[in-house]
VOSEDO-721008 format. One record per residue (C-alpha): residue in three letters; z, x, y. Coordinates in nm, 3 decimals, padded with zeros to 5 digits, always signed. Layout:
+-----+---------+---------+---------+
:   r :       Z :       X :       Y :
+-----+---------+---------+---------+
: ALA :       Z :       X :       Y :
...
+-----+---------+---------+---------+
***
This chain:
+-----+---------+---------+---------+
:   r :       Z :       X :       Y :
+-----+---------+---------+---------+
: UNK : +10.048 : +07.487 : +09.611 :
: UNK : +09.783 : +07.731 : +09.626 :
: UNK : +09.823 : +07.981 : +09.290 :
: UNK : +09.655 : +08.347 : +09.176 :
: UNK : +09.675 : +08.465 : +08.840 :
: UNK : +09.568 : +08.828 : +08.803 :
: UNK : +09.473 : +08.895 : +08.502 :
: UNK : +09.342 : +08.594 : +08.230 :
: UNK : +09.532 : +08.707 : +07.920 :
: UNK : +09.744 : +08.563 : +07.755 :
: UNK : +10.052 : +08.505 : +07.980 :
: UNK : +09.869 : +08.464 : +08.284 :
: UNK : +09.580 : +08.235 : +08.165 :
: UNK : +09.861 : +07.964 : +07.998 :
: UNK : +10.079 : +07.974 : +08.285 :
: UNK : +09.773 : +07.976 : +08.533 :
: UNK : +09.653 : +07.617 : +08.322 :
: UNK : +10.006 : +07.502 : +08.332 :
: UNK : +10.054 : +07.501 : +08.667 :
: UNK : +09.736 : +07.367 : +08.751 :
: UNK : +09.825 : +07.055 : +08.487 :
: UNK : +10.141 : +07.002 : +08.683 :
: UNK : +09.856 : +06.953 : +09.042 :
: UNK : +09.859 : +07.283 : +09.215 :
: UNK : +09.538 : +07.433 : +09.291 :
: UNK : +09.512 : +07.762 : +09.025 :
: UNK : +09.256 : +08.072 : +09.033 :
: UNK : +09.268 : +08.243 : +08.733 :
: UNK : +09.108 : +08.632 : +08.868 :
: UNK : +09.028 : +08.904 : +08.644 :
: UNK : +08.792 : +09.237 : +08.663 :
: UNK : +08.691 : +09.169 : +08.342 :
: UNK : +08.322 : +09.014 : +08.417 :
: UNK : +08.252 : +08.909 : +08.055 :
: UNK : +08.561 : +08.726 : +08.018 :
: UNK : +08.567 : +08.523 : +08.321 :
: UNK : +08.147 : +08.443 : +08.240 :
: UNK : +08.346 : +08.325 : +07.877 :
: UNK : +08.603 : +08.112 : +08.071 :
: UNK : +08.363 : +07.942 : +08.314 :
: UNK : +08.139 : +07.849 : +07.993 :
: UNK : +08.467 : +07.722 : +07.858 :
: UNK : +08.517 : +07.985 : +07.605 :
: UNK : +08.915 : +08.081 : +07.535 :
: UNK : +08.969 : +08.438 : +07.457 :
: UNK : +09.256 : +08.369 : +07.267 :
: UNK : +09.374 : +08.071 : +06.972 :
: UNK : +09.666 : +07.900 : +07.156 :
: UNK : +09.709 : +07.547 : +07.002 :
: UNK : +09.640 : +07.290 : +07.316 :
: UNK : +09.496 : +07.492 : +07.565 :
: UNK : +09.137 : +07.497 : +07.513 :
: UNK : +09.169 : +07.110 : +07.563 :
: UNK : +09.393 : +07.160 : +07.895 :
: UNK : +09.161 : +07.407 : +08.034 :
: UNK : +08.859 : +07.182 : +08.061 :
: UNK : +09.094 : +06.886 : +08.153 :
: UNK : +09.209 : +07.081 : +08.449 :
: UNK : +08.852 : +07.276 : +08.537 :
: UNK : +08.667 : +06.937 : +08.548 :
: UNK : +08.940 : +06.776 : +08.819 :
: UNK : +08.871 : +07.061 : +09.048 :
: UNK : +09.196 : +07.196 : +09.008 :
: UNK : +09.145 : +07.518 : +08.811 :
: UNK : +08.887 : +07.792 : +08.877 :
: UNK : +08.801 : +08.128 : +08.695 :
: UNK : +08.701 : +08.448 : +08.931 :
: UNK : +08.639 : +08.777 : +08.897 :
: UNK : +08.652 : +08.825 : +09.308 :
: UNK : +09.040 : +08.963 : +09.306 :
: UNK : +09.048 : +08.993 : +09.661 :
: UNK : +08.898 : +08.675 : +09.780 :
: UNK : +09.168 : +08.531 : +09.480 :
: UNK : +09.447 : +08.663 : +09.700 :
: UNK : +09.383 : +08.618 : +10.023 :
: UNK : +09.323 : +08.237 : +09.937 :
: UNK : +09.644 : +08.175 : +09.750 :
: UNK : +10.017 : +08.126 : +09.870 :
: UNK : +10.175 : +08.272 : +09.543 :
: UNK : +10.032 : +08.585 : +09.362 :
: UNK : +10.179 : +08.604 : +08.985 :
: UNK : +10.109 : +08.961 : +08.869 :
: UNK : +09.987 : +08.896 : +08.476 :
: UNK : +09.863 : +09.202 : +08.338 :
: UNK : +09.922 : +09.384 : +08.024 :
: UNK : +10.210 : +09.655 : +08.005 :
: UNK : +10.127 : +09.850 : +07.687 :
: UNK : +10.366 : +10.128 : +07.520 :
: UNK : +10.256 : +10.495 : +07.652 :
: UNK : +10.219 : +10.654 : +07.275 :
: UNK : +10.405 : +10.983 : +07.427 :
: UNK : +10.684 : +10.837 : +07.551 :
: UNK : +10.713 : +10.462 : +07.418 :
: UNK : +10.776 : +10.377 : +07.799 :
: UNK : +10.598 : +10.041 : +07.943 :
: UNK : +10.278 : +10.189 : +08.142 :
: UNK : +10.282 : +10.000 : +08.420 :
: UNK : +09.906 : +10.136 : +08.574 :
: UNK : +09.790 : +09.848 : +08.574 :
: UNK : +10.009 : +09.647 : +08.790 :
: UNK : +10.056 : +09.950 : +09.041 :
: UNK : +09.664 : +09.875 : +09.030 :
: UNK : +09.718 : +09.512 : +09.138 :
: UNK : +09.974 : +09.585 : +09.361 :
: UNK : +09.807 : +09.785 : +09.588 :
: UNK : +09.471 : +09.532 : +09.543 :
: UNK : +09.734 : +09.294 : +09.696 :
: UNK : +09.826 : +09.564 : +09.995 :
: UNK : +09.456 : +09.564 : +10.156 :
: UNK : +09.421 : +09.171 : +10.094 :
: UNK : +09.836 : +09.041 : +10.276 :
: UNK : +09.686 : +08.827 : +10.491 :
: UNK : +09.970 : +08.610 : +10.540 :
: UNK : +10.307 : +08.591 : +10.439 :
: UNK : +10.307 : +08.558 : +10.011 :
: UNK : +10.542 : +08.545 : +09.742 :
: UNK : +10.397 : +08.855 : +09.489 :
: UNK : +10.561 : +08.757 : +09.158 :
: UNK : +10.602 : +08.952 : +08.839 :
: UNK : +10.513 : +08.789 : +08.565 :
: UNK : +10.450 : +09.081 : +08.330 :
: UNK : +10.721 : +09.240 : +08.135 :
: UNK : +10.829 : +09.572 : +08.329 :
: UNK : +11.136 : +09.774 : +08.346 :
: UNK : +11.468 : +09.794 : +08.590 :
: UNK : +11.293 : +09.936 : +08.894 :
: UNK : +10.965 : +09.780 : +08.936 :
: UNK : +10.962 : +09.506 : +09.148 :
: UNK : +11.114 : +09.794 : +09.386 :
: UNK : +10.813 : +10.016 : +09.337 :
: UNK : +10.528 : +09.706 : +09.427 :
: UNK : +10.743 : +09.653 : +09.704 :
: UNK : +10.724 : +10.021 : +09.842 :
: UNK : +10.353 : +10.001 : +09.809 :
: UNK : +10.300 : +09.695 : +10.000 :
: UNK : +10.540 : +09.791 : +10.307 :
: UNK : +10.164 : +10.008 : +10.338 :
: UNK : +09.963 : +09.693 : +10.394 :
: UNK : +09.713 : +09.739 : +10.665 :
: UNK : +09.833 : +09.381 : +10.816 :
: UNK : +10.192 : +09.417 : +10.854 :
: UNK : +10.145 : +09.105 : +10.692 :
: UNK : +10.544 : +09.004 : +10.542 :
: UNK : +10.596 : +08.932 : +10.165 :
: UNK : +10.845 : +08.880 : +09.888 :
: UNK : +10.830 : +09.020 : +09.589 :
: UNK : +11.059 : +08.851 : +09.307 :
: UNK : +11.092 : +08.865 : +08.901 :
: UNK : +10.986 : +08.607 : +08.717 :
: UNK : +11.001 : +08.654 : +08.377 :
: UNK : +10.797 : +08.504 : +08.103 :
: UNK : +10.944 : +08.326 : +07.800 :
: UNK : +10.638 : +08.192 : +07.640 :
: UNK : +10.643 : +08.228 : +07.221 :
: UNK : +10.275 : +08.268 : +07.088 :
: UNK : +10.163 : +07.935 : +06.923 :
: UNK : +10.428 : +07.680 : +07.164 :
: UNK : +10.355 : +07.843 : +07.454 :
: UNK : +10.231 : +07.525 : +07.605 :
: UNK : +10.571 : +07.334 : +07.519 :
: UNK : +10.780 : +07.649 : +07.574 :
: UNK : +10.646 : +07.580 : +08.019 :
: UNK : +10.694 : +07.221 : +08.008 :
: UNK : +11.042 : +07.248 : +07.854 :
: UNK : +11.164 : +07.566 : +07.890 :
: UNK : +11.507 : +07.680 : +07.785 :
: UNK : +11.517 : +07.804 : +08.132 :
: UNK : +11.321 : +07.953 : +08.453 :
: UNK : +11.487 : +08.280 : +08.581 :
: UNK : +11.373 : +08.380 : +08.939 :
: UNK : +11.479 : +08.692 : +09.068 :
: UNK : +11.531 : +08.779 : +09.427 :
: UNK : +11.725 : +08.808 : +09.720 :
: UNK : +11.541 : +08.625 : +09.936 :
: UNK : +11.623 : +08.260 : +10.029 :
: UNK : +11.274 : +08.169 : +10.149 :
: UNK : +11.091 : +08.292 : +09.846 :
: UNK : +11.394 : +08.097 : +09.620 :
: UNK : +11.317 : +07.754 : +09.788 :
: UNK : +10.965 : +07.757 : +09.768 :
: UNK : +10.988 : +07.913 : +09.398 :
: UNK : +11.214 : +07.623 : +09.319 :
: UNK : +10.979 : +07.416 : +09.456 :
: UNK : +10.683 : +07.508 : +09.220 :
: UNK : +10.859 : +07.429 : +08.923 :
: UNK : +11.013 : +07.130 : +08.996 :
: UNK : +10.819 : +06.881 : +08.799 :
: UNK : +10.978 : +07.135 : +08.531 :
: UNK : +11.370 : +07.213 : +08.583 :
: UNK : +11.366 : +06.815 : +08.662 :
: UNK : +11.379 : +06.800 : +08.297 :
: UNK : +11.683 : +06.900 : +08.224 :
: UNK : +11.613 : +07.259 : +08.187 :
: UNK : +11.831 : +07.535 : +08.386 :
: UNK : +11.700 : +07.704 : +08.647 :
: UNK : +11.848 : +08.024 : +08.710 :
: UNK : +11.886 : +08.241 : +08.999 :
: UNK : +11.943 : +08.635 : +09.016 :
: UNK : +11.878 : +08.986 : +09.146 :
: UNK : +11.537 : +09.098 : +09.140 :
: UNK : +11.658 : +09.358 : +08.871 :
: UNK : +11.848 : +09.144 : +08.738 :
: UNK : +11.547 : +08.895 : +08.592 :
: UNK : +11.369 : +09.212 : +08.521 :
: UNK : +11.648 : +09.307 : +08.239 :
: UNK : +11.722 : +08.929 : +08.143 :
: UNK : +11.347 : +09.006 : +07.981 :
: UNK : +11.422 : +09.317 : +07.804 :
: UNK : +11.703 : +09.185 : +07.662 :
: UNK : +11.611 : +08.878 : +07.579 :
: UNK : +11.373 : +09.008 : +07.319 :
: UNK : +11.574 : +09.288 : +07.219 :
: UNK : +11.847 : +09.098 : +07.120 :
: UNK : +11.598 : +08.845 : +06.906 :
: UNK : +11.431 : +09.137 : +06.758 :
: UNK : +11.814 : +09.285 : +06.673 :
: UNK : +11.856 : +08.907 : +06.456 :
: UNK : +11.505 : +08.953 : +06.277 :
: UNK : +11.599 : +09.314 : +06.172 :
: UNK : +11.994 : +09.167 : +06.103 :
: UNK : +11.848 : +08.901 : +05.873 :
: UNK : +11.595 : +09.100 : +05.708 :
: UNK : +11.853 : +09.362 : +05.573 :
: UNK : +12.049 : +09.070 : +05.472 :
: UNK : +11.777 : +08.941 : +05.262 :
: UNK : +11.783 : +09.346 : +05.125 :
: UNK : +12.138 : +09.295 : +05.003 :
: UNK : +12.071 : +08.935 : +04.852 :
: UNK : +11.815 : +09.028 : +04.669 :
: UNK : +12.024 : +09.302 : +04.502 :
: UNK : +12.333 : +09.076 : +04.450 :
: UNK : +12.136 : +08.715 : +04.326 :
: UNK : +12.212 : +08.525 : +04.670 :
: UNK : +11.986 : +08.320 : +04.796 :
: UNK : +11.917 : +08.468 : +05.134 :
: UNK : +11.850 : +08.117 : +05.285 :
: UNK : +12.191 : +07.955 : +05.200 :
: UNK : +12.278 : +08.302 : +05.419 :
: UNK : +12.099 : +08.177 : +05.715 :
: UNK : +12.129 : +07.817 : +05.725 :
: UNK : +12.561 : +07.891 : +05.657 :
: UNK : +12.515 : +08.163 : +05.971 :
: UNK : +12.323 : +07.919 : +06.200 :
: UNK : +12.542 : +07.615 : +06.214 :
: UNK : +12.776 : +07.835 : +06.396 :
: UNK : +12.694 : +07.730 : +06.728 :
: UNK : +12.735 : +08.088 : +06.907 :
: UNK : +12.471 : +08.229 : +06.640 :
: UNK : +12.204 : +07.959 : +06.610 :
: UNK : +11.950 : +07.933 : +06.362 :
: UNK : +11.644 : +08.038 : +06.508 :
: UNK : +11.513 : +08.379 : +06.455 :
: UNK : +11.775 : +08.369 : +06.103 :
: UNK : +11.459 : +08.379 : +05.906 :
: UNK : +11.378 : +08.650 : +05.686 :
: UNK : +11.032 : +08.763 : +05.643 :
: UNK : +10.820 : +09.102 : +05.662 :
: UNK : +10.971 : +09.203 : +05.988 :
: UNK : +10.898 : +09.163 : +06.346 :
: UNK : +10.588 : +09.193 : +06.487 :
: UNK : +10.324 : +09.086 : +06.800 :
: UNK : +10.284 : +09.153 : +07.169 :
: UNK : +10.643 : +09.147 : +07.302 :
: UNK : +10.940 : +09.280 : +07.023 :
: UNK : +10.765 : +09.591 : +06.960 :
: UNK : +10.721 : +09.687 : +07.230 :
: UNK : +10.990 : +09.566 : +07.460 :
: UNK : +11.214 : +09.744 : +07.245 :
: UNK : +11.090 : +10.079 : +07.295 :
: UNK : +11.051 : +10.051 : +07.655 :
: UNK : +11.395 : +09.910 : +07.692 :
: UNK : +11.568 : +10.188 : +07.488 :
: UNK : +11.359 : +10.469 : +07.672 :
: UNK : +11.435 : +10.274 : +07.993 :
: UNK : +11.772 : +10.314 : +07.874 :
: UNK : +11.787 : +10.714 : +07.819 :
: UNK : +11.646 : +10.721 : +08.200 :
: UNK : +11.996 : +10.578 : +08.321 :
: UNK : +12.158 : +10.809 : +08.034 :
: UNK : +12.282 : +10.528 : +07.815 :
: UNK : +12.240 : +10.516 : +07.443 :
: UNK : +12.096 : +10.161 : +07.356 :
: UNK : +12.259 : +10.260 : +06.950 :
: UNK : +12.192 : +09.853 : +06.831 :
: UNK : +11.878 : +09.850 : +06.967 :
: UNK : +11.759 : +10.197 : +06.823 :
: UNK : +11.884 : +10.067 : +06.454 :
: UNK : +11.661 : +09.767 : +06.475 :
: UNK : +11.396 : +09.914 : +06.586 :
: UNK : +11.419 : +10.188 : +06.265 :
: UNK : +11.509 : +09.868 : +06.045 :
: UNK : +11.191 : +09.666 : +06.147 :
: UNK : +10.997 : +10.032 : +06.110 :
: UNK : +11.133 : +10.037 : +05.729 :
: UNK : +11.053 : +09.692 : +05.665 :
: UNK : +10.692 : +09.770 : +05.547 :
: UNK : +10.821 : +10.071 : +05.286 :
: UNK : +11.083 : +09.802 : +05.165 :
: UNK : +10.787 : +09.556 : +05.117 :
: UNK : +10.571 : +09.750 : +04.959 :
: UNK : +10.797 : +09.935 : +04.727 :
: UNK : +10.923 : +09.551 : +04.630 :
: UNK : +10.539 : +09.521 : +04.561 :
: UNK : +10.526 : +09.829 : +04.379 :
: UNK : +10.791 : +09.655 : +04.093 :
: UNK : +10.594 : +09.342 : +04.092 :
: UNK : +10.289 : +09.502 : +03.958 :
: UNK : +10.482 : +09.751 : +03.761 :
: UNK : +10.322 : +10.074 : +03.937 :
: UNK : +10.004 : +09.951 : +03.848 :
: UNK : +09.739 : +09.932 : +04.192 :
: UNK : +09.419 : +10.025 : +04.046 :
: UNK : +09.142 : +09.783 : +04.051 :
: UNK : +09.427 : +09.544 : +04.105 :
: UNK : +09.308 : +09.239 : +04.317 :
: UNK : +09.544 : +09.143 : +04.602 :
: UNK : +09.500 : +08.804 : +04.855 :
: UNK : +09.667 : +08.764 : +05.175 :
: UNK : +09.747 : +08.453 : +05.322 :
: UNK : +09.725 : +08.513 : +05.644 :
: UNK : +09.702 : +08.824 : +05.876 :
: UNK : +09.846 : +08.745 : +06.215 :
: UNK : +10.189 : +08.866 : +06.264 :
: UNK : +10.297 : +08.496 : +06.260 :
: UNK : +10.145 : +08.151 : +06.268 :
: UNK : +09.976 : +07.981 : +06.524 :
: UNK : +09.836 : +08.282 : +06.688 :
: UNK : +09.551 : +08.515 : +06.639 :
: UNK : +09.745 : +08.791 : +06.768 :
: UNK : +09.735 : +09.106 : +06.526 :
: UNK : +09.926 : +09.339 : +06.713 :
: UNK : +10.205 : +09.533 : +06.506 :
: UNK : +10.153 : +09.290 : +06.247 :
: UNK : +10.314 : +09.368 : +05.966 :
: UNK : +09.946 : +09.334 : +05.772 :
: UNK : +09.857 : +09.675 : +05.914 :
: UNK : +10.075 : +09.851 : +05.747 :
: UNK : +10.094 : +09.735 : +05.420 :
: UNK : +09.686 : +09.699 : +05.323 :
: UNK : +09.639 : +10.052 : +05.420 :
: UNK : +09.922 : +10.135 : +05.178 :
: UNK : +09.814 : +09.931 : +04.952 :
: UNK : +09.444 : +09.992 : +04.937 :
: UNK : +09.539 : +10.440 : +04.923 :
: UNK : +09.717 : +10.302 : +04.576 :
: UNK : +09.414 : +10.200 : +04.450 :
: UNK : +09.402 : +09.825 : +04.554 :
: UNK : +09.133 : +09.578 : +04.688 :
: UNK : +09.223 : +09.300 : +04.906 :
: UNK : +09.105 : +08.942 : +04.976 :
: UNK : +09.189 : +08.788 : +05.282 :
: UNK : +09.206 : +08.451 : +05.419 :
: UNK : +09.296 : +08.406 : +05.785 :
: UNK : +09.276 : +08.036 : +05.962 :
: UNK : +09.149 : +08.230 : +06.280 :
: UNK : +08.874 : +08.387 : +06.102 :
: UNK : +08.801 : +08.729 : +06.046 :
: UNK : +09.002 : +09.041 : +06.208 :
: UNK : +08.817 : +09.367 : +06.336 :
: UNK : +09.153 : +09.546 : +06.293 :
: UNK : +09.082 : +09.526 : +05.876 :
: UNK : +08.664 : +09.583 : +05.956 :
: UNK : +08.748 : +09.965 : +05.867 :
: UNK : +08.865 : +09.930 : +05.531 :
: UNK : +08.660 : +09.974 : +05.206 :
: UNK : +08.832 : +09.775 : +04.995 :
: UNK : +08.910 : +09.474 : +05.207 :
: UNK : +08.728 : +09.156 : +05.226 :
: UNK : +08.771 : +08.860 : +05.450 :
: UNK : +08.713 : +08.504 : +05.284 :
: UNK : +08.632 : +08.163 : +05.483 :
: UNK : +08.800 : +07.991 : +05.240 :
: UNK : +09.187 : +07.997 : +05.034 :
: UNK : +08.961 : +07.942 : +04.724 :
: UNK : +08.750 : +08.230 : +04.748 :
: UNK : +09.023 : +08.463 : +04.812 :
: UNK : +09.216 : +08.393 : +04.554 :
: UNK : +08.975 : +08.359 : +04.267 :
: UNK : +08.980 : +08.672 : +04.086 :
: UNK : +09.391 : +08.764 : +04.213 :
: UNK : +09.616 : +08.948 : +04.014 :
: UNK : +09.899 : +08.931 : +04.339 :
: UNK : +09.903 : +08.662 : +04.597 :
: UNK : +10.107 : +08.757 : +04.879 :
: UNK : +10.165 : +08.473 : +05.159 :
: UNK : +10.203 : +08.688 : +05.499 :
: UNK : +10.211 : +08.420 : +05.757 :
: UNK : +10.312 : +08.108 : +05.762 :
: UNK : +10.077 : +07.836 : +05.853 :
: UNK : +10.102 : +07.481 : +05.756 :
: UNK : +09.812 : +07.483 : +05.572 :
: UNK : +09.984 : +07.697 : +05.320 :
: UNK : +10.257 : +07.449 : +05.267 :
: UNK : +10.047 : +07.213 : +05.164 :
: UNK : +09.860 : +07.409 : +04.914 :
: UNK : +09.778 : +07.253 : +04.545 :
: UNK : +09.870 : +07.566 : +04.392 :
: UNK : +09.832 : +07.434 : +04.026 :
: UNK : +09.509 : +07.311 : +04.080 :
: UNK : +09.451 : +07.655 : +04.316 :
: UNK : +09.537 : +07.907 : +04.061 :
: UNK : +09.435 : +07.815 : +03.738 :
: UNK : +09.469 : +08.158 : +03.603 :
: UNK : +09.833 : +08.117 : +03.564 :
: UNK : +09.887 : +08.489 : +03.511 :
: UNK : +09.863 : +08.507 : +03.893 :
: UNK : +10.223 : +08.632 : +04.092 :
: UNK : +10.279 : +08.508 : +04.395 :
: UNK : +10.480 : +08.691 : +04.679 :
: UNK : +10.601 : +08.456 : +04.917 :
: UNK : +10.686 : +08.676 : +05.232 :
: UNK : +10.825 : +08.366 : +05.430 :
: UNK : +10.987 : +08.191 : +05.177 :
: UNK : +10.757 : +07.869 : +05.218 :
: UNK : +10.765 : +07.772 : +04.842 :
: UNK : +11.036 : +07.661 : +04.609 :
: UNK : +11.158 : +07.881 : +04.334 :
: UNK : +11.175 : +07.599 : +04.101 :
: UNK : +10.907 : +07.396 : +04.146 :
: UNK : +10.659 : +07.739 : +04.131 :
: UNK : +10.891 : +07.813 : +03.770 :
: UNK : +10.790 : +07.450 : +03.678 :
: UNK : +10.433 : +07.460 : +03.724 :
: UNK : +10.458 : +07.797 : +03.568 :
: UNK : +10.378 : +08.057 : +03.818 :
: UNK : +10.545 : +08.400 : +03.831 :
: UNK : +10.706 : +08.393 : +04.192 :
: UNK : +10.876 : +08.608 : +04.398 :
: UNK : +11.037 : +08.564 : +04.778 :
: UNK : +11.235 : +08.733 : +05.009 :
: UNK : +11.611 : +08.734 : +05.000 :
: UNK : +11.608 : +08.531 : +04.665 :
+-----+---------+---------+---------+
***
């Protein structure tokens, strides 16, 4: 089939080199000149483990292409997949959905044919209702459906999460655009993964909540790990005794330094704003929200007993910066919250980051990126591991910190107790 991605970011560049590995003919179009000059030179924009290596595979066999002509994008193409950002508005923590209003009427002028418009961004109840009110306006008459299809791609396994996804949810009422959506991911849902089938609003909420209710377990967990640190239980016994219940499940049962990225955040606010709109109280929600808000002030006053008040001239290494591993994503990281805190106390800051150096933490004084684990921690009074990357786990840490009057803070729990007691380091985790 014949595929347009608008907009190259994150979700629509994977799914746009996904689809194109499965043999459909994929045109990744963005207004962004400089990053579709990047693409076509082979550059990625963002660190996705496999996908530099699947978008050359699929550029040199012909089958995907880079442009930053939208319209000629759309006219050529038999499925349009909206893929552009939906930020928080600051004012009202709603999703602003300008930008694919923008696209949709870019697709109104350019209907030459019947097409299936599908959103892929994350929007609220409503939306797919709104493109399709601007497009009855198309100068053509051309006909068109417009259906939900939601995104369920985690940062770092995105490439795995399309192959083998827990399941594809296609929302419309429209039997046409449901067989030939079917259709398109069939090399997929032939793998034993559930394709499901719903109302256009429907798949639009299956999103929100989705990640709401994941973001609810973090923010569960973490104030679990709160409690178990104050009554000597070891917070992991918590979650591995929760998640062999079968209708809780392990995953997302991990505590750490709270939520963080390009989806919980802010899907959470827009759904509970989406929420006063229809004049329900989303109370669960709210709490984690507020919980995963006073994570940082738990972390740092945790810090703040560690060092025993004492910040000045104190030398502090991350371990990582990205809001989790795998990704280069900073956004809402937890990081960016606690260094500024941190550094106001009096504190400098070394930090090593396996995707290199952040602009985010360019504005700081105090704060120093290093290429290397080694040269962060060298002079470090408090190591505190943020993310968790593998390469972490297999750190020497005797023959790393020689200065054994170095603490470590483990934020994700990625060390044992013991063995950093029998090598004689002064550790702390979460939850334990």
């Amino acid at each position: 089939m014949k595929l347009c991605m608008i907009g190259t970011g994150y979700v629509g560049l994977v799914t746009g080199t996904c689809f194109s590995d499965i043999g459909n003919d994929v045109i990744c179009a963005d207004v962004d000149n400089n990053k579709i000059k990047n693409l076509n030179l082979g550059t990625i924009p963002i660190y996705e483990p496999g996908l530099e290596e699947m978008v050359k595979r699929n550029v040199n066999q012909g089958r995907l292409k880079f442009s930053n002509d939208v319209s000629d994008a759309i006219r050529k193409s038999d499925i349009i997949f909206i893929c552009v950002g939906t930020p928080t508005n600051k004012k009202t923590n709603e999703a602003d959905l300008k930008y694919v209003f923008q696209v949709a009427r870019k697709i109104k002028f350019n209907l030459n044919k019947y097409k299936i418009i599908v959103n892929k961004s994350t929007v609220p109840v409503t939306t797919g209702d709104k493109i399709e009110s601007i497009l009855k306006r198309n100068k053509f008459k051309s006909k068109y459906d417009v259906v939900s299809n939601p995104e369920f791609l985690r940062e770092g396994e995105a490439i795995r999460d399309f192959v083998v996804p827990d399941r594809v949810v296609i929302g419309t009422k429209s039997k046409k655009a449901l067989k030939i959506m079917r259709s398109l991911y069939l090399p997929i849902i032939k793998k034993n993964s559930r394709f499901f089938s719903t109302s256009r609003r429907g798949a639009e909420l299956i999103k929100y909540a989705s990640n709401a209710f994941l973001a609810t377990k973090i923010s569960f967990i973490n104030e679990m790990a709160n409690f178990c640190e104050e009554s000597d239980i070891n917070i992991e016994d918590i979650s591995v005794g929760m998640g062999l219940d079968q209708r809780i499940g392990e995953r997302f049962l991990r505590a750490g330094p709270g939520y963080g990225g390009s989806c919980f955040p802010k899907d959470t606010r827009a759904i509970v704003s989406l929420a006063k709109r229809f004049k329900v109280n989303l109370s669960i929600i709210n709490s984690a929200i507020k919980s995963n808000k006073n994570r940082t002030k738990i972390l740092f006053n945790r810090i703040l007993k560690i060092v025993n008040n004492k910040f000045k001239n104190k030398s502090i290494a991350f371990l990582g910066v990205t809001f989790k591993a795998n990704t280069d994503d900073m956004r809402e990281s937890p990081c960016l919250s606690l260094i500024p805190a941190l550094i106001s106390k009096g504190a400098k800051i070394n930090y090593y980051e396996p995707t290199g150096q952040k602009k985010e933490l360019d504005k700081y004084k105090n704060v120093t990126f290093s290429k290397k684990v080694s040269d962060a921690t060298k002079k470090a009074d408090l190591i505190i591991v943020h993310t968790e990357w593998n390469e972490f786990k297999q750190l020497n840490l005797r023959k790393l910190l020689k200065n054994k009057k170095v603490i470590v803070y483990d934020m994700r729990n990625i060390y044992s107790p013991e063995k950093m007691k029998k090598i004689g380091i002064k550790y702390y985790g979460i939850g334990r």
